[in-house]
Every structure is written in structure tokens, then in C-alpha cells.
C-alpha positions as MATLAB code, in Angstrom:
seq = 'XXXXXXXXXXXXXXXXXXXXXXXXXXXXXXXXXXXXXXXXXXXXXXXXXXXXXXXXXXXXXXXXXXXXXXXXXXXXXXXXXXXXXXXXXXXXXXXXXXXXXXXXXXXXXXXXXXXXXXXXXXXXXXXXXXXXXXXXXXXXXXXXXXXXXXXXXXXXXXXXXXXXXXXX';
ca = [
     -42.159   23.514   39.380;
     -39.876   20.456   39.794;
     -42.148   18.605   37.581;
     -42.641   20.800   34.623;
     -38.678   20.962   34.642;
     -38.504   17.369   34.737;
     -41.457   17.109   31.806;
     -39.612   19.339   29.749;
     -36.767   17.817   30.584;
     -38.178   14.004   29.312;
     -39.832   15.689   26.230;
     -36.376   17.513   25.069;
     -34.656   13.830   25.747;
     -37.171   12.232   23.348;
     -36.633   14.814   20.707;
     -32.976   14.675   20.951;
     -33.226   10.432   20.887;
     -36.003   10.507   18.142;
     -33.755   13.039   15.887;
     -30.454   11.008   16.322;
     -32.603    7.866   15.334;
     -33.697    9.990   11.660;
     -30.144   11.037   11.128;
     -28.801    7.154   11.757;
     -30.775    6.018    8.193;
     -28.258    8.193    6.480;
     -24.987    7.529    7.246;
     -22.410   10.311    7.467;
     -19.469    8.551    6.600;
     -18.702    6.120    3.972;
     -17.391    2.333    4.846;
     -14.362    0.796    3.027;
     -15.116   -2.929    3.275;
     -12.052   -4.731    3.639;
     -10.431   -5.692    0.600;
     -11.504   -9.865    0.365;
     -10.040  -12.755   -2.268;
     -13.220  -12.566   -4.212;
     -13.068   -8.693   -5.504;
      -9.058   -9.213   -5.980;
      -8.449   -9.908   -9.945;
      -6.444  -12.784   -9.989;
      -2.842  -11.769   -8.765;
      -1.449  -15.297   -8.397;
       1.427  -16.616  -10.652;
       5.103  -14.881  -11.464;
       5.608  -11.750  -12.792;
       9.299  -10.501  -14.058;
      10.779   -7.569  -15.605;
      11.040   -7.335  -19.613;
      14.458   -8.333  -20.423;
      13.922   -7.792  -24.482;
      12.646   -4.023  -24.163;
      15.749   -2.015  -24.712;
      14.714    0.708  -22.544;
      15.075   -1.497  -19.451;
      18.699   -1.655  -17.473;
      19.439   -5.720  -17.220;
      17.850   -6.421  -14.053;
      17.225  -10.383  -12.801;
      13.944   -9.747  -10.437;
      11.170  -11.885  -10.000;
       8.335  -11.990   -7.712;
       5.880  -15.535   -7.442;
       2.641  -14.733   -5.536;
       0.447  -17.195   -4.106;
      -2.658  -17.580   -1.995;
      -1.970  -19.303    0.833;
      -5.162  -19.944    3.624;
      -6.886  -16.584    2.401;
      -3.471  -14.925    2.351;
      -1.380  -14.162   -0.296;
       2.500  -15.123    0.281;
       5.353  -13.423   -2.297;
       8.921  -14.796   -2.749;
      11.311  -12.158   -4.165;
      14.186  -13.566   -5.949;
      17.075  -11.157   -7.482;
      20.942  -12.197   -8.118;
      22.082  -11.925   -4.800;
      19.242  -12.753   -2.490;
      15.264  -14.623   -2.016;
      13.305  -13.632    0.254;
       9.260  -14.396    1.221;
       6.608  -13.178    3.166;
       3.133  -11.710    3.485;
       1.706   -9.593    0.169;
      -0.861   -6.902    1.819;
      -3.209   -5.063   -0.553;
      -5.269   -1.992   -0.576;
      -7.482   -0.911   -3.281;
      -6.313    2.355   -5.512;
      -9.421    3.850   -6.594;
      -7.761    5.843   -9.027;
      -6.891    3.033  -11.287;
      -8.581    0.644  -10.250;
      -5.843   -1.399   -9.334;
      -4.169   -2.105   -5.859;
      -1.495   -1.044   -3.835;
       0.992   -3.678   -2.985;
       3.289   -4.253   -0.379;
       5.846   -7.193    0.083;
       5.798   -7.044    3.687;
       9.158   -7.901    5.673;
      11.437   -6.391    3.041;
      14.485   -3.738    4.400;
      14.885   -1.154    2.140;
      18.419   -0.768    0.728;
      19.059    3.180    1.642;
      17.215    5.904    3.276;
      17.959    9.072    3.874;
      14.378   10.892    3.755;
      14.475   14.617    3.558;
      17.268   16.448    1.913;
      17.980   19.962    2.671;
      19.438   22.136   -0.377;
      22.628   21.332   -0.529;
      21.455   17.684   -0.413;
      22.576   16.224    2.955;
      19.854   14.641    5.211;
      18.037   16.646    6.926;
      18.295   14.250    9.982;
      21.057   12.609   11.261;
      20.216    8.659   11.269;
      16.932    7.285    9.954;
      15.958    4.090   10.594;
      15.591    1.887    7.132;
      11.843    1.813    6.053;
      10.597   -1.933    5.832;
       7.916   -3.407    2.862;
       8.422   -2.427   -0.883;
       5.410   -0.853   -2.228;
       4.438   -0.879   -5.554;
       1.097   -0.230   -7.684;
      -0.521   -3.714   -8.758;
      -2.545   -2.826  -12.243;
      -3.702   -4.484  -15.303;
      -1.171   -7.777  -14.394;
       1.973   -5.878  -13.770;
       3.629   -4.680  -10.626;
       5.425   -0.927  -10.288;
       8.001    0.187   -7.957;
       9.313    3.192   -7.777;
      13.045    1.952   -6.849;
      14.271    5.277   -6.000;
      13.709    9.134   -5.255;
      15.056   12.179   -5.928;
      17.034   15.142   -4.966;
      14.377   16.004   -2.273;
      13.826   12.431   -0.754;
      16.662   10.046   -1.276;
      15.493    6.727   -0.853;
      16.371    3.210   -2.644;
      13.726    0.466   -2.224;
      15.790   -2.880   -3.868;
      19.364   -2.010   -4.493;
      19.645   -5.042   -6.948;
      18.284   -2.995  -10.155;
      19.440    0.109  -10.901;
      16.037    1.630  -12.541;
      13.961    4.340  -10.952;
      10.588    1.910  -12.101;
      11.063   -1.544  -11.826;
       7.934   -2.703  -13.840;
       7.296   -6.238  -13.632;
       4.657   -8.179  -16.041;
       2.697  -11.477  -15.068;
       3.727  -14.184  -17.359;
];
């Protein structure tokens, strides 16, 4: 008796191990490869906001980006302040463009949730850090600021809700 529970047993272990080996060869999940230099459209150079539309607030920002040992490096320079660090990228599917973050960066306010009669819902937030923008078709956009639901101000040194900077 001990052996025909131990054959069946052995035989139900091989079925199990020869099933998992069939369902291997089609993977359940799908893999994100990393994002490397070579499938990044060219991001280096200096992109700045576009000082002759009308519709754009007079705002002095300008961000250089450049690939530095397989990494690419920002420096931010507005009126008041420059600042540099580490650019981090992950690919947006839905354009087909990247997002972008200029790592190292405090933002200028946060309050995060509002309640109705717009105070904040909690009582001290800690400032958010890296300003995050959508990297498309050779121009940067940041949404600068929120709304009556989500206060938030990303770069206090331009007062427009999208800062929209284009590589020149």
C-alpha cells in the first residue's frame, strides 16, 4: 500500500512539474525593459518657454539636459535660483513620449487634499520633492499647479498652471 501511495504520489509530481514547464513558454505577465539611451529620442540640449506667444505669463525658465556616463543630468535656471541634478525617465505609452522628473527639486507649496470649504484636509504635509512633467515631441510640460481639490505649486517662479517649454 505504501508503495502505490508513493507511485501515485511520483506520477502526480511529474504531471504537476511537466504542466508548469508547458505553461512557462507563455508568459503570463508582460516585461517592461528598462527604459535605455538608445530607445530615448534625443532629449539633450536647452529647452525654454515661448516668450513671443502672447498667451504665455513672462516667465524666465530654462532647463539644459545632458547625458552624462549613461545618465542624463538637468540644470534648472529661473530668476531667483539654478539648480542641477539627475533627469529620470519613464516611458508614457499613451503618447509616446516620456515622463520626466528633475530629481532633487522641493516643491514650492503643498497642501494635498482640500476639504470643501478648501482648508487641508491634513494638518502639515511634508513638501513633495522632483518636478514632473510630460517629455513629447521636443518640449517639456509641467503642470505648475492644482486646483480647488489638490492645492499644490511645483516651481513658484512662473505663475502659469502649464509651463511648456520647447527645445531650441
Amino acid at each position: 500500500m505504501n508503495k502505490f501511495i508513493l507511485l501515485c504520489t511520483l506520477l502526480l509530481a511529474l504531471a504537476c512539474k511537466e504542466r508548469e514547464s508547458k505553461n512557462n513558454t507563455t508568459p503570463k505577465t508582460k516585461t517592461v525593459a528598462p527604459i535605455s539611451n538608445e530607445s530615448v529620442f534625443n532629449i539633450e540640449g536647452i529647452y525654454k518657454i515661448d516668450t513671443d506667444s502672447a498667451e504665455t505669463a513672462y516667465c524666465n525658465i530654462e532647463i539644459s539636459i545632458k547625458k552624462v556616463n549613461k545618465e542624463y543630468h538637468y540644470e534648472l535656471k529661473t530668476e531667483k535660483r539654478k539648480l542641477s541634478g539627475v533627469v529620470t525617465l519613464k516611458h508614457n505609452e499613451q503618447n509616446n513620449g516620456y515622463y520626466i522628473t528633475l530629481e532633487g527639486i522641493e516643491w514650492s507649496e503643498y497642501e494635498g487634499s482640500l476639504d470643501k470649504e478648501g482648508e487641508a484636509k491634513e494638518d502639515s504635509l511634508e513638501l513633495p520633492v522632483g518636478i514632473q512633467g510630460v517629455l513629447s515631441n521636443n518640449e517639456i510640460t509641467i503642470q505648475n499647479y492644482g486646483n480647488s481639490m489638490n492645492y499644490y505649486v511645483q516651481l513658484s517662479d512662473c505663475d502659469e498652471k502649464y509651463i511648456i517649454l520647447e527645445k531650441k
